[in-house]
N, C-alpha and C positions, 0 to 999 in steps of 0.2 A: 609608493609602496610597490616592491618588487614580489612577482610568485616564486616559490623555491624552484625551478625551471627557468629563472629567469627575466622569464618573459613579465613586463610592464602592467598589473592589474589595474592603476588610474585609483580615482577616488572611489570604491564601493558606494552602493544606495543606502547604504549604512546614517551615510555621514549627508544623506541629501534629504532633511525632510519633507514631509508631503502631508496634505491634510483631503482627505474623503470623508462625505457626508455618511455619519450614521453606520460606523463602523460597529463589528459588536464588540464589548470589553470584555476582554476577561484577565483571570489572575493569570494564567498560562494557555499557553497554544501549544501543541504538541504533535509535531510534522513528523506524521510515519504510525502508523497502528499496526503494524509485526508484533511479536512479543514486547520486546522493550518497549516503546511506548506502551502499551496496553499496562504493563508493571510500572510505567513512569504515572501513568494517570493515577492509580493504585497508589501507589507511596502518596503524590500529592494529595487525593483524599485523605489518608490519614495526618495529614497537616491542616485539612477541611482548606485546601487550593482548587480554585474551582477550574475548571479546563475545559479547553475545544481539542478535537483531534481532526487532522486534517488529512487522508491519505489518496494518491493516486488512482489505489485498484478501486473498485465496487465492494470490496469487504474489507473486513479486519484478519491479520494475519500476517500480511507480508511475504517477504520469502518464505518464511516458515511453513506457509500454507500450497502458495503459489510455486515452487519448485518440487517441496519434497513432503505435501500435506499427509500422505498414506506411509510414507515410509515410518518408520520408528526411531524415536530417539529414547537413548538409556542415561541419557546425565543431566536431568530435570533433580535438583535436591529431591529426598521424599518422592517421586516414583519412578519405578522402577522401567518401566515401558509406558511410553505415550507417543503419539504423530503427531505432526505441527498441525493439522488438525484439530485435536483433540484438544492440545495445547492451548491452540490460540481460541478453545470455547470454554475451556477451563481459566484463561483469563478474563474473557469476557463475561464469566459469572461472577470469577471473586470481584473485579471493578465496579457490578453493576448495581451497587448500593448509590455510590457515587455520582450516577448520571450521567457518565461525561456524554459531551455532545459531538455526535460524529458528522463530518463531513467527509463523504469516499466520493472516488470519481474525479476527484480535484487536486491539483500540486500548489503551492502555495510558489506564486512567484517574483513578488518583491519583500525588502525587508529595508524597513527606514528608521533610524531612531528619530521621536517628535521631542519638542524644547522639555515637555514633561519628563523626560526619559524612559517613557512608555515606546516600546513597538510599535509600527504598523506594518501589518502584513496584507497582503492581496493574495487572490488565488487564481487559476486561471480561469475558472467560471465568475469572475467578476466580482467575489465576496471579498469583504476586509475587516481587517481581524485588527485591535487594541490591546494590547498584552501586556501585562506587566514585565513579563517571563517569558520566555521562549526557548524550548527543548527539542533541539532534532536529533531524532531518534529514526532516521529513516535510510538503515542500515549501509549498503552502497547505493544508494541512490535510488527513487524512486522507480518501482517498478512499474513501465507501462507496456501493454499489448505490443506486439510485434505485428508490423505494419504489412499489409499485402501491396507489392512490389508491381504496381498499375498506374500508370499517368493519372493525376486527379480523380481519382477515385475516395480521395479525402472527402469528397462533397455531398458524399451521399450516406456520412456515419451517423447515426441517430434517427437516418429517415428507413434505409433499405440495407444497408451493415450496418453491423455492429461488432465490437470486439468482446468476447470473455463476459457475454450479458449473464447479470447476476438473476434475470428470473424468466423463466422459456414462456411462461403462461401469452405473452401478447404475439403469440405465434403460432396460437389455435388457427386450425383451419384454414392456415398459408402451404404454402413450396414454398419448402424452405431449401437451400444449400449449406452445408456445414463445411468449410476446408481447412484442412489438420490431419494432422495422423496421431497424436500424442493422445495420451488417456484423456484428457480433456474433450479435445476434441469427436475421441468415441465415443464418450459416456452422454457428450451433448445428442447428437445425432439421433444414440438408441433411446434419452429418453424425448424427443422430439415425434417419435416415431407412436408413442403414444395421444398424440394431441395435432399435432401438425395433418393438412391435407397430404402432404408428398414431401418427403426429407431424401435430400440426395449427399453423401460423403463424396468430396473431394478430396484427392491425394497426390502428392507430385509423382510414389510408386505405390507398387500393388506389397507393401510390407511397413508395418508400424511399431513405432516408439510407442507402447503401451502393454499393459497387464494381457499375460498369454489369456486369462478369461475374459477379460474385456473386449479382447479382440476374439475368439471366437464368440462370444453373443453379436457381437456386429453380423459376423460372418454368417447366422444362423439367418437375421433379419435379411439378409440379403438372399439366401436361398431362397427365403419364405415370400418373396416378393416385396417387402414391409418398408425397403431401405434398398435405395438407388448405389450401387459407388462406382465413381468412375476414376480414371488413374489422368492426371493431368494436370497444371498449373496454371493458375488466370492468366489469359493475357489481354482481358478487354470488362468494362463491367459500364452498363449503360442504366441503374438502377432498378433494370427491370430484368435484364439478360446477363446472364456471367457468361464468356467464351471463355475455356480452358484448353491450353496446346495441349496434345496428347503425347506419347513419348514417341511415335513417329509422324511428327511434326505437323499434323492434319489437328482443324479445330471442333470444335463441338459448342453449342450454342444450349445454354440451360435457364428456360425462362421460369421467375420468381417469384416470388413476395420478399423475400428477405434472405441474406446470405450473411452469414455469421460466420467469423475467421479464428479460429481458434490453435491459432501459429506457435504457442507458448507468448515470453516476456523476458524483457528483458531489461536490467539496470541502466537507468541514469541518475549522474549527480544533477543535472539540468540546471534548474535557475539558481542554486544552491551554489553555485559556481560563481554567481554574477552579485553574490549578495555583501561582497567587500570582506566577510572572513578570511582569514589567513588559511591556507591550503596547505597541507605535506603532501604531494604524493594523492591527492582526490578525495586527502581525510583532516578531520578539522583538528589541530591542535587543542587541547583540554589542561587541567591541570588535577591534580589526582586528590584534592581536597573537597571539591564538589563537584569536577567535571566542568568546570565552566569555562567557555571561551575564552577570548582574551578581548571579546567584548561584555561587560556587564551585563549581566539578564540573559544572554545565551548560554544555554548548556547545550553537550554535544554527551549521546549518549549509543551504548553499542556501535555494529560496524563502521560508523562514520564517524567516528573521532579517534586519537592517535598518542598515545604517551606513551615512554618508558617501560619496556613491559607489557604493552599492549597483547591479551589473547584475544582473538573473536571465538568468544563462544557467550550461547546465552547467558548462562550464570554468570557469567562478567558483566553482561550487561545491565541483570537484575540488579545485583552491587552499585553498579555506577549511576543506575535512580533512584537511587535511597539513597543515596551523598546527594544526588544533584538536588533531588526534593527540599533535603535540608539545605541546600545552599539558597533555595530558592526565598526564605523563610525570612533572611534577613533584607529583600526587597520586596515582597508581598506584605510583610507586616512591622515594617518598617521603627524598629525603638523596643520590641516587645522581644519579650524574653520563652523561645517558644517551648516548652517540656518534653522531652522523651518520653515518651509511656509504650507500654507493649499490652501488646493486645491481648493476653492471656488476663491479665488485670486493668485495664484501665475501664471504666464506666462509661467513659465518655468517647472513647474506642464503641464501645461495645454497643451503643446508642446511633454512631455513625455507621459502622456496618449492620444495623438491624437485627442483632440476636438480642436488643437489650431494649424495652420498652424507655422512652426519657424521663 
């Protein structure tokens, strides 16, 4: 099999089965919790498809959150103004009748058909997934943390960094170091400043990517003594000490508890590359009936997938997991004849979302 490029892809893991003890099973796996997935979970509930979601960041949201959470978007059907934010909580209510089960922090990275014609999938903290189904929804590529640019400095993530930690509270009563300049990065720092022993900002300049208020409340904390910041970029980090060059080339030595990098993020397709799919261009080929691969049981939903017509925009996205759901229906429940119902009327809707006693 050749990539459209050319270049030689070999046999995908597709077509190599592999057997692991004690995988979990489910009807569907669903790589990527942005919007789309999050509406892909959703449709599959209303087929009562039971699901795992697996994503990258530490939260649900995706780009949506992770790039442009505060900003506003105006072309959600039915409202008028919301943020990906808001968005991505407004999904995570209407799904949460359903349960799906989340795993964040993880990228899934093998994909095997077994003799049963069930998935398996692995992730790269070690877990493995039995699918009937499988739905990637994980727009261009999983988003992970942008890396701080230090020799081996890898070794010390989860003990004394960390990237984009989803909760400050185990950083009571440390020095800490925050380095970023983006709103992210400020808003970590000032509210560190309430809990932490000593919070010091790092910056490669003395000027930021972030909300003009944002960045004056930093700047108050640092007149008031509250918040350190110094202008410079790591050039050494020994788990206990960050050195940072300064902009006339002299270093500074800032010892720790924990230094949290807050760089922004950035897309990869990663393992999703390796997993024997057919590729256009870094997006999966689909077909417009239910979005599915052109391997059976894979669907391929929002920005990573590619047909005819293709828009990236959300509501494209919505659309194409409600075909994909349905497409899913004739491999989860194999011989049965599934019903359309809508939920203004059906009972049994209305029993599975919880507004209807059974």
């Amino acid at each position: 099999m050749e990539r459209q490029d050319g270049q030689d892809r070999g046999a995908g893991p597709l077509n190599q089965p592999a057997a692991i003890a004690d995988p979990i099973e489910t009807d569907a796996l669903i790589v990527g919790a942005g919007p789309v997935g999050l509406f892909q979970a959703f449709q599959l509930g209303l087929l009562e498809i039971s699901c795992h979601i697996v994503d990258a960041l530490p939260a649900a949201g995706g780009q949506c959150v992770a790039l442009y959470g505060g900003k506003p978007i105006y072309d959600i059907p039915g409202t008028p103004v919301t943020s990906g934010r808001d968005l991505a909580q407004s999904l995570l209510q209407q799904v949460a009748p359903f349960k799906p089960q989340f795993h964040f922090g993880e990228q899934v990275a093998t994909l095997a058909r077994q003799p049963d014609e069930r998935l398996l999938l692995t992730t790269s903290a070690g877990k493995a997934f039995l699918a009937k189904t499988v739905f990637i929804a994980a727009g261009v590529g999983a988003f992970v943390p942008k890396r701080i640019a230090v020799e081996g400095i890898e070794r010390f993530e989860g003990t004394s960094l960390f990237y984009h930690p989803d909760s400050l509270d185990r950083f009571a009563g440390q020095a800490v170091v925050v380095n970023g300049g983006d709103d992210v990065a400020l808003e970590t720092a000032i509210a560190l400043t309430g809990t932490a022993a000593q919070v010091t900002l790092v910056h490669r300049r003395d000027g930021f990517q972030a909300d003009e208020a944002t960045v004056a409340a930093m700047r108050r904390l640092v007149a008031q003594g509250k918040l350190a910041f110094k202008v410079g970029q790591p050039g050494a980090f020994d788990g206990k000490q960050l050195q940072i060059v300064t902009p006339d080339a002299t270093t500074l030595d800032l010892p720790l508890d924990a230094l949290i990098a807050c760089l922004g993020i950035s897309p990869r397709l990663g393992p999703i590359a390796d997993w024997g799919l057919e590729l256009e261009r870094k997006q999966v080929p689909v077909d417009t009936e239910k979005y599915e691969t052109r391997e059976r049981g894979v669907f391929a939903v929002g920005d990573i997938n590619t047909y005819p017509g293709k828009k990236k925009l959300i509501v494209c996205g919505f659309h194409e997991a409600t075909l994909a759901a349905w497409g899913a229906t004739a491999i989860v429940f194999p011989g049965k004849a599934v019903p359309l119902q809508y939920t203004t009327t059906s009972t049994r809707l209305h029993e599975l979302l919880g507004v209807r006693k059974a």
